[in-house]
N, C-alpha and C positions, 0 to 999 in steps of 0.2 A: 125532952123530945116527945113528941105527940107521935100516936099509933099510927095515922097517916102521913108519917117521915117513916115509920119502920117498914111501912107496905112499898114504898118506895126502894128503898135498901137491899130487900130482900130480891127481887132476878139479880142486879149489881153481882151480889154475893153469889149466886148462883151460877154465874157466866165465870166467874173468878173459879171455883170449885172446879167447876168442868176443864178451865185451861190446864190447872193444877193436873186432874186425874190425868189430860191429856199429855201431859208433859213426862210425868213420871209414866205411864204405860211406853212412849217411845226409849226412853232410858234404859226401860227391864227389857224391850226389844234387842237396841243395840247391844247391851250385854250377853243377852243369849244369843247373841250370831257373833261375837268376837268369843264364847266360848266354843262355840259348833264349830269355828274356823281353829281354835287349837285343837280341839277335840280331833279333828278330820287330819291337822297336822301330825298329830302324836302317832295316829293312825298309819299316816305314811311311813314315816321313819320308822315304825317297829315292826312294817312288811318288810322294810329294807335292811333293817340289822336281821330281820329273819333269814332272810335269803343269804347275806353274805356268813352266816355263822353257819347255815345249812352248804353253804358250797366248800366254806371253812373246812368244815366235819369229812367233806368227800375228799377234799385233796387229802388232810392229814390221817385218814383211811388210806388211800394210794399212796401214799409215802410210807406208810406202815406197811404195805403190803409190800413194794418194792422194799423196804428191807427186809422184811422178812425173806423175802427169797435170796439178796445177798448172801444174809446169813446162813441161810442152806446151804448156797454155792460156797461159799468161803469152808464155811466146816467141811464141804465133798474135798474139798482142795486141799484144808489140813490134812485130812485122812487120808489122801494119795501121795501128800506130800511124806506122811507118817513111815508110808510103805515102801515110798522111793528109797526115804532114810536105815529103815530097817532093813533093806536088800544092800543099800551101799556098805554099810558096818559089817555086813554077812563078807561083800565082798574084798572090803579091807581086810577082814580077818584071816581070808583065804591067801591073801595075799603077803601077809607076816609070817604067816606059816611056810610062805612059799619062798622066802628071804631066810637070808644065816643070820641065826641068834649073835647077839651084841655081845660083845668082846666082856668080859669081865672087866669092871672097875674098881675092883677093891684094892687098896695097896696092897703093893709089894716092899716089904722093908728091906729085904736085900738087896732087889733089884732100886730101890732110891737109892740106899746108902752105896751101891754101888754108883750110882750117876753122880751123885754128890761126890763123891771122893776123886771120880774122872773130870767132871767139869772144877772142884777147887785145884785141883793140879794143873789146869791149863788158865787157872785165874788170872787174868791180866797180861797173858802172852799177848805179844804180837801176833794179829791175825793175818790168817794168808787168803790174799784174794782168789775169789773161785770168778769172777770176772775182768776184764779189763777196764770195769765205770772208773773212770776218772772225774765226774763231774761234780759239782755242787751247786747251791742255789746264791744264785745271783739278786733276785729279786723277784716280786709280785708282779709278772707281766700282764695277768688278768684278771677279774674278778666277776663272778657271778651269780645273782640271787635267783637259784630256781622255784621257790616256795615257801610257804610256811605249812607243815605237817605235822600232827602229835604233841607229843607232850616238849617241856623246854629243855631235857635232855635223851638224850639218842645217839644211834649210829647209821650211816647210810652209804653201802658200799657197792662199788662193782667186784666180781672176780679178779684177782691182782695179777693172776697168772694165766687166764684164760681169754679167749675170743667171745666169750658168752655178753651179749648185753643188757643180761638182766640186772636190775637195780634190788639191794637188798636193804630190807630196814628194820632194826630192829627200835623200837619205841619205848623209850623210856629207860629205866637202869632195871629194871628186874621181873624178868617174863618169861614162858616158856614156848612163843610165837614169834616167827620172823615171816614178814610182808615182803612178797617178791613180786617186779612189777615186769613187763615182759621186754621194755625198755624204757628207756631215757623219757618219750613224750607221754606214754602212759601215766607215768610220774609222776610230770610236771604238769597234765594237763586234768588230774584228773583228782578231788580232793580228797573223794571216801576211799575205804578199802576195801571196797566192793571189787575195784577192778582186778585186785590184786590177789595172785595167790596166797594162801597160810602153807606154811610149815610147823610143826606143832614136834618140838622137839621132844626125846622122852627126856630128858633133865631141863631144869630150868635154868636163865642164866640169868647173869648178874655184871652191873657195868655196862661199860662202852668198849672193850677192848678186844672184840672181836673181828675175825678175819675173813674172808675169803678168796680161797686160795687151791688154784688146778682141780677146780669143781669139788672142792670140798670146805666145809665148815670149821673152824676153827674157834670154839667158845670156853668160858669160862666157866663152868659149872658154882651154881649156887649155891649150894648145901654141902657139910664136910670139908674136909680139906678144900685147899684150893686146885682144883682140876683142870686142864686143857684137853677138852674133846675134841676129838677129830671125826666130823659126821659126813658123811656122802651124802649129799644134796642129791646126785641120779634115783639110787634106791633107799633113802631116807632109814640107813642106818649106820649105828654106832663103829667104825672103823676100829680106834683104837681110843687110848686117851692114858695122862699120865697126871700123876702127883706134880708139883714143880717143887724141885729140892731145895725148897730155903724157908729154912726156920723162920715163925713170928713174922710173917710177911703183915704189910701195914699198907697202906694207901697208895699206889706211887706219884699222884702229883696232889699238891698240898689244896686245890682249887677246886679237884674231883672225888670227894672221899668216895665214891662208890667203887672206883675201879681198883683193883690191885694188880692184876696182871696187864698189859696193853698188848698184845702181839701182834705186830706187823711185818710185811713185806717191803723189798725194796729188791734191787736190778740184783743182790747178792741170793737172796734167797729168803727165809722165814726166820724173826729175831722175836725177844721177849721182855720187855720193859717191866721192872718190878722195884720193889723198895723192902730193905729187912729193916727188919726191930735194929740188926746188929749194927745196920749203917743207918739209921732214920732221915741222917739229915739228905744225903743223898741220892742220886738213880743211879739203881743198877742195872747191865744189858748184859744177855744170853743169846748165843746165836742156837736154832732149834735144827733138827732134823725135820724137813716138815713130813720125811716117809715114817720114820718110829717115834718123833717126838724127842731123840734124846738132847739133852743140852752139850752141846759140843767145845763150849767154850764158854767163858764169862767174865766180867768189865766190871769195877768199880769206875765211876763216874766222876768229875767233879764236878755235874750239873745240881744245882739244891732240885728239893724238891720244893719247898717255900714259895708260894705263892705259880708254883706254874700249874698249868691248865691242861696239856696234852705233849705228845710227842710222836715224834716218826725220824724212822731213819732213810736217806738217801744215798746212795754208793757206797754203805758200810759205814756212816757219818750219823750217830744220835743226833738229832734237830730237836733241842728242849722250849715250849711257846710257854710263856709268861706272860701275867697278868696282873693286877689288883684285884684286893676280895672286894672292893666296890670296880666291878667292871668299865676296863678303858681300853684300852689300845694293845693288843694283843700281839708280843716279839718273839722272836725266836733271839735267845738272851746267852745259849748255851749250847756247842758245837762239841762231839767227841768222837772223834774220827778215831777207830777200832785199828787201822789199818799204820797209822803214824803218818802219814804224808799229809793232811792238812791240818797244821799247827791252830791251837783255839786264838791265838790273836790275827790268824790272816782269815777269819772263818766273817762272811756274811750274816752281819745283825739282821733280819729278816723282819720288817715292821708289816703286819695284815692291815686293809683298812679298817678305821674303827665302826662297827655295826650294829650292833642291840646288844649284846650282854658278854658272854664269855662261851668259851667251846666247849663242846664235852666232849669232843671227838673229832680227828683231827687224822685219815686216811689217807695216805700218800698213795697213791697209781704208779709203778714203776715205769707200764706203758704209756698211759698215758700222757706220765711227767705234770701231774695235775692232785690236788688234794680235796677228798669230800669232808666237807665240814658239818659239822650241827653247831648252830649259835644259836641257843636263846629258840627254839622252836624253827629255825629257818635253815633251809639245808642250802648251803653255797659250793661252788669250785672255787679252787684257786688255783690257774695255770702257771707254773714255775717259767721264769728264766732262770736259764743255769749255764754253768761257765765250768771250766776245766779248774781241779784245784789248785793247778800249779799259778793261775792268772789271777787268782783274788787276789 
């Protein structure tokens, strides 16, 4: 190629260069404004997470501060609450002092071995009626689920002798607290024990087998012998209370090992359900004094204990409910009428409806003519029809 073809070539090339430089200088432009535009974006958003962590910081400041004064007021409140407490205990105490000292419970061996030797002498007499009840139970006229409360055994009772409508509960088989509700709908309507009074017994008890009865308590004492206290419920103290005279006592129904004694009520007066080592297989009845507690008289039974679940007497008539230890249908299977007039083959097999598990407590109402039950955590009525014994 000859020098003037290169003088030719050479603007060509030089037009070509300049496009070149022209090209790439817009390139490094556009680049530096799509970084200037993140640049300015990043900008934004870390004003903006500024601001919302700075307003962050002030509320969770005022929420700190708001509790902190809570907590002030709440501690002002323990400590007034502290002082209420320590004045009430000032004036409970003045008020124990100002009550008769509780009866002594320690046994008396002469005075049992005396009751024992008076109630086996009247063992198995015929009993004389101190009423004219003639009736028995006919049948389950009605039934009723008021709740589920506490634990899945218990007891829940009215006064059996009184006009009172408080409802009493003791929870569970072994406590030294009974829940008093001020009536019926309180009860049922209402599930904590907030609403309800305590009674805070000075012995503990044990079982389902207690009573009440002409405003006073009737329990089982926990610890030591087996004991029946009699506590006044008006001024919450110790009345009387007795040993029950029978050797080696054992569970009395085969379905509730926690109970040994049952005492209940009926239109006769105050009786006492129990079971000895010396008869196992069967229940035995004592009818009580319910002013000194003595045993007045006493009943071999021929109800087993074997699989039954509770018991209550009505017109002087042991009523024994059986079950299965796998829970089913719950009978009255065993009739023993104290008095002789109504013979165990003319007596009312008693069938409950079947409901969740098995009884642990099984109250008859004389007045009412109705029984409170515990099944299984659920506290029921059951209203009697009853009939005359002579018509069964």
């Amino acid at each position: 190629m000859g020098p003037w073809r290169c003088l030719l070539l050479l603007p060509l090339l030089a037009t070509a260069l300049r496009a070149q430089q022209q090209q790439f200088m817009e390139y490094v432009e556009r680049r530096l404004t799509l970084l200037e535009e993140r640049i300015s974006q990043w900008h934004d958003q870390s004003s903006r997470y500024s601001t919302e962590l700075r307003d962050f910081k002030n509320q969770v400041l005022g929420m700190l501060e708001t509790a902190e004064k809570e907590r002030e007021a709440m501690r002002s409140e323990a400590e007034s609450a502290a002082v209420r407490v320590d004045r009430l205990e000032r004036e409970v105490d003045y008020l124990e002092t100002q009550n008769p000292a509780p009866p002594c419970v320690e046994v008396d061996e002469t005075l049992m071995e005396k009751q024992v030797a008076t109630a086996k002498q009247r063992k198995n007499e015929k009993y004389t009626k101190l009423t004219d009840c003639s009736d028995t139970i006919a049948s389950i006229r009605a039934m009723k689920i008021l709740k589920r409360f506490g634990s899945t055994s218990g007891l829940w009772t009215k006064d059996a002798a009184g006009n009172s409508e408080k409802i009493y509960v003791f929870d569970g088989t072994a406590n030294d607290t009974v829940y008093v509700f001020p009536r019926m709908r309180e009860f049922t309507l209402f599930s904590a024990t907030r609403k309800a009074a305590r009674i805070k017994l000075p012995y503990p008890w044990v079982g389902t087998g207690h009573l009440v009865y002409g405003g006073h308590l009737y329990y089982i004492r926990q610890q030591g012998p087996f004991q029946v206290i009699k506590f006044n419920l008006a001024n919450k103290t110790v009345v009387d209370s007795s040993v029950f005279p029978a050797e080696e006592q054992i569970p009395v129904f085969g379905l509730s090992p926690f109970t040994y004694i049952e005492v209940v009520a009926d239109e006769e007066g105050l009786w006492a359900i129990y079971a000895t080592k010396e008869d196992e297989k069967n229940i035995c009845l004592a009818k009580l004094d319910p002013t000194s507690l003595d045993i007045e008289q006493m009943w071999d039974t021929p109800c087993p204990r074997e699989n039954a679940e509770a018991a209550f007497v009505v017109c002087g008539a042991l009523h024994v409910v059986y079950n299965t230890p796998l829970p089913s249908r719950s009978r009255v299977q065993c009739v023993f009428d104290v008095s002789g007039t109504l013979a165990p083959e003319d007596a009312s097999l008693v069938y409950f409806p079947k409901r969740y598990g098995s009884h642990s407590s099984m109250k008859y109402n004389p007045q009412e003519r109705q029984i409170y039950a515990w099944d299984d955590g659920y506290q029921i009525i059951y209203r009697m029809e009853m009939k005359k014994k002579l018509e069964v």
